[in-house]
C-alpha positions in Angstrom: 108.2 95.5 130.0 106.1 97.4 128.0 104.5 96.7 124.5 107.1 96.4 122.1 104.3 97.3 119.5 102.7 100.1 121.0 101.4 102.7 118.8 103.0 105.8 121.2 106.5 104.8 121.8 106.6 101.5 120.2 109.0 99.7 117.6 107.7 99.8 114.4 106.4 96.8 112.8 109.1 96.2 110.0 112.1 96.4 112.3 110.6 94.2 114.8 110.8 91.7 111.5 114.4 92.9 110.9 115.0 92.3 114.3 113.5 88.2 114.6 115.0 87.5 110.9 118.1 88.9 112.1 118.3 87.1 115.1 117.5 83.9 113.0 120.4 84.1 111.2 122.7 84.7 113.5 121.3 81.6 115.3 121.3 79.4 112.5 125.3 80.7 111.2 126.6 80.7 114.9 128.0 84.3 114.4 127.3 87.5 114.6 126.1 89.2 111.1 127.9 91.2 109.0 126.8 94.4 107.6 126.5 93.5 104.2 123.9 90.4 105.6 121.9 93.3 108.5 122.4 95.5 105.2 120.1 92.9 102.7 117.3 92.0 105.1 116.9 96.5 106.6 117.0 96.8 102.8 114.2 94.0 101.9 111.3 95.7 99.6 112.3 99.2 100.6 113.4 100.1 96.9 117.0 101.4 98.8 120.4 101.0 97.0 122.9 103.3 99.0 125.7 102.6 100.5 126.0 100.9 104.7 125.9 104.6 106.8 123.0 105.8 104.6 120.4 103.7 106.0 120.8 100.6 107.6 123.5 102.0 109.8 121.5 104.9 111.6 118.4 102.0 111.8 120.4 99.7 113.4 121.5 102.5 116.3 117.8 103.9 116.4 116.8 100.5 117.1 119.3 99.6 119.5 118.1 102.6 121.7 114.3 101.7 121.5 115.1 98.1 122.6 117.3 99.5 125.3 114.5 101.5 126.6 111.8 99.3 126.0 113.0 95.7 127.7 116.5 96.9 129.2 118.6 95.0 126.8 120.3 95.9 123.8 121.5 94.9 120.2 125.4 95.1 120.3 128.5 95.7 118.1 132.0 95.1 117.6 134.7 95.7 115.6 137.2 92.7 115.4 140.4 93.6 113.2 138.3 96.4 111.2 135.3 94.3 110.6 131.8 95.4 111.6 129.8 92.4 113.4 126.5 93.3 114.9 125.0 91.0 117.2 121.1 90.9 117.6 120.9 87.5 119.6 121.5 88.5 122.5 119.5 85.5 124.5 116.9 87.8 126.9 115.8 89.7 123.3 115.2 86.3 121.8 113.3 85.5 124.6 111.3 88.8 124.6 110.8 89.1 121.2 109.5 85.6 120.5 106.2 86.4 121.5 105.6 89.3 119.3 106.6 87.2 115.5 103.0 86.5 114.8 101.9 89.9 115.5 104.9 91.7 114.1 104.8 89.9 110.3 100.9 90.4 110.2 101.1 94.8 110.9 104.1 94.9 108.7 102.4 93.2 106.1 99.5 95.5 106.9 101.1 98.5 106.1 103.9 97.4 103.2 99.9 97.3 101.8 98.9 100.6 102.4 102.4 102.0 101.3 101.9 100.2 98.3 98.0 101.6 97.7 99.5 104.9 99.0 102.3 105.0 96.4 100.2 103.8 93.5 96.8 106.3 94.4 99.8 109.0 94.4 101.6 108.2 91.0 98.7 106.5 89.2 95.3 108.0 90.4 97.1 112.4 91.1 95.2 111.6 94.8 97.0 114.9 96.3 98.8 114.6 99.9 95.8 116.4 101.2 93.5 113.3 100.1 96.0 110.5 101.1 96.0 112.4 104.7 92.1 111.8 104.7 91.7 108.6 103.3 94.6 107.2 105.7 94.2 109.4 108.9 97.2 110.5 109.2 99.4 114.2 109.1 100.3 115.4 105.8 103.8 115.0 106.6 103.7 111.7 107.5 102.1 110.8 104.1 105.0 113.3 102.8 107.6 111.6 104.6 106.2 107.6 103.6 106.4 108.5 100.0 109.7 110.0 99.6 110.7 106.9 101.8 109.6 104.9 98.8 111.2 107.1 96.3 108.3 108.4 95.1 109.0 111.8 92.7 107.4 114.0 94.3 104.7 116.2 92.1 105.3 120.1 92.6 102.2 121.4 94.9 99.8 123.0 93.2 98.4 126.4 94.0 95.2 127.5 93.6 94.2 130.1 90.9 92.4 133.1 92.2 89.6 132.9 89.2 88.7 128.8 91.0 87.2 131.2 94.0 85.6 133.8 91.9 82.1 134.0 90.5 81.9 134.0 86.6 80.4 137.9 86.8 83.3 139.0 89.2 86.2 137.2 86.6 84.6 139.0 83.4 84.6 142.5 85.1 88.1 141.9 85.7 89.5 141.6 82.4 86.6 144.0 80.7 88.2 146.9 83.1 91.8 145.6 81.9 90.8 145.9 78.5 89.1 149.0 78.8 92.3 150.5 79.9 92.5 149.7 84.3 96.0 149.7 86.0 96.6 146.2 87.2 95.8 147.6 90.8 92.0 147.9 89.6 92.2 144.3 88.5 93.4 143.6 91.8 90.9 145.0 93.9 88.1 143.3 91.6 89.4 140.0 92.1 90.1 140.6 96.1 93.4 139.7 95.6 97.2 141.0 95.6 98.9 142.3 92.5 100.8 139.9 91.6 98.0 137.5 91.6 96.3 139.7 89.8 99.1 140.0 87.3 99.2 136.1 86.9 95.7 135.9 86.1 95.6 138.2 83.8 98.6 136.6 82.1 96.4 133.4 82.2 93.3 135.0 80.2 95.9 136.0 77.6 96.7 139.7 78.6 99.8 141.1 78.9 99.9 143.5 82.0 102.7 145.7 82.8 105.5 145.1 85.1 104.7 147.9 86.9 102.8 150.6 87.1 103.4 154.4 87.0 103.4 156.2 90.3 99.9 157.7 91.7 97.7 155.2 90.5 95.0 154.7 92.8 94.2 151.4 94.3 90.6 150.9 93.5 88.5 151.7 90.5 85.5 154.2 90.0 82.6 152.2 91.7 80.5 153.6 89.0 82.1 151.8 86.1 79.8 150.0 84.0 81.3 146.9 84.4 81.6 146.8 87.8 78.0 147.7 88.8 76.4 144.4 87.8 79.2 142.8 90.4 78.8 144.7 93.6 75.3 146.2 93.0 
């Protein structure tokens, strides 16, 4: 069988807990478990308040195939009379899965902490999802995907602005040439950039650049302009 924790292919940690507390319960009300009761312990600490098919249900099928395909057995259900029973104790998973309790509660534990550090470095410290990918070694989805797990709002990304990249003489001979009387296209070319970046910057610095510009205006400025010779000299 092989290693019901594995990092590639494994269970993770919290529904290998789901599964033993389950299975407990069962055990100790000599019946299978309800959905309401499989519904409270999936829904432990995971800040979840929908309804049975918007969670708990496709968990409890996701882990029924990864128990099937890990050990051969699985989780099973019926439906008596119109009432869900899922039973997790079947008696070859009990066995299998005893092993692994100590183990299990110790990485889940492990990382409902670094969900929790995640969460708060994200809401309380503006760490971005680039940062949290670092600091954790991880994708940026995967830090993308934990935190809207948790309900975490999610701040809009941020872009960078053009002028962050630009050297202090290169952002003043951009808005002297505005306000000496350049198309937005001059701008442009200064800063290296597209139009409408250009347009947005200037909007920034307090200009108001036209919409758009008239036909034939030429894409780059007079390379002997006075303002731009201290920049590209």
């Amino acid at each position: 069988m092989r290693d019901l924790l594995a990092e590639e292919g494994g269970l993770r940690p919290r529904d290998v807990v789901d599964v033993l507390e389950a299975q407990e319960l069962e055990l100790s009300n000599g019946r299978p478990l309800t959905r309401d009761e499989w519904t409270k312990i999936w829904a432990r600490d995971r800040r979840w308040n929908g309804d049975f098919n918007n969670g708990p249900r496709r968990r409890f099928f996701t882990i029924q195939a990864q128990l099937l395909e890990l050990t051969g057995h699985e989780i099973t259900w019926a439906s008596p009379d119109g009432r869900l029973e899922l039973h997790f104790a079947v008696p070859e998973l009990v066995q299998l899965m005893a092993p692994y309790r100590e183990r299990a509660y110790a990485l889940s534990e492990k990382d409902a902490l670094r969900e929790q550090k995640c969460r708060s470095l994200y809401q309380h410290r503006s760490f971005r999802i680039s940062d949290l990918k670092r600091k954790f070694k991880t994708s940026a989805q995967k830090v993308t995907q934990e935190l809207k797990a948790m309900r975490v709002t999610m701040r809009p990304a941020r872009r960078a602005r053009v002028e962050e990249d630009r050297d202090e003489e290169t952002v003043k001979a951009a808005l002297e040439e505005f306000d000496a009387g350049a198309p937005v296209s001059y701008v442009a070319w200064i800063l290296r950039c597209s139009r409408p970046t250009a347009r947005a910057f200037l909007e920034r610095h307090g200009r108001s650049p036209p919409r758009a510009e008239p036909p034939g205006v030429p894409g780059r400025p007079d390379p002997r302009s006075c303002a731009l010779l201290a920049t590209f000299v």
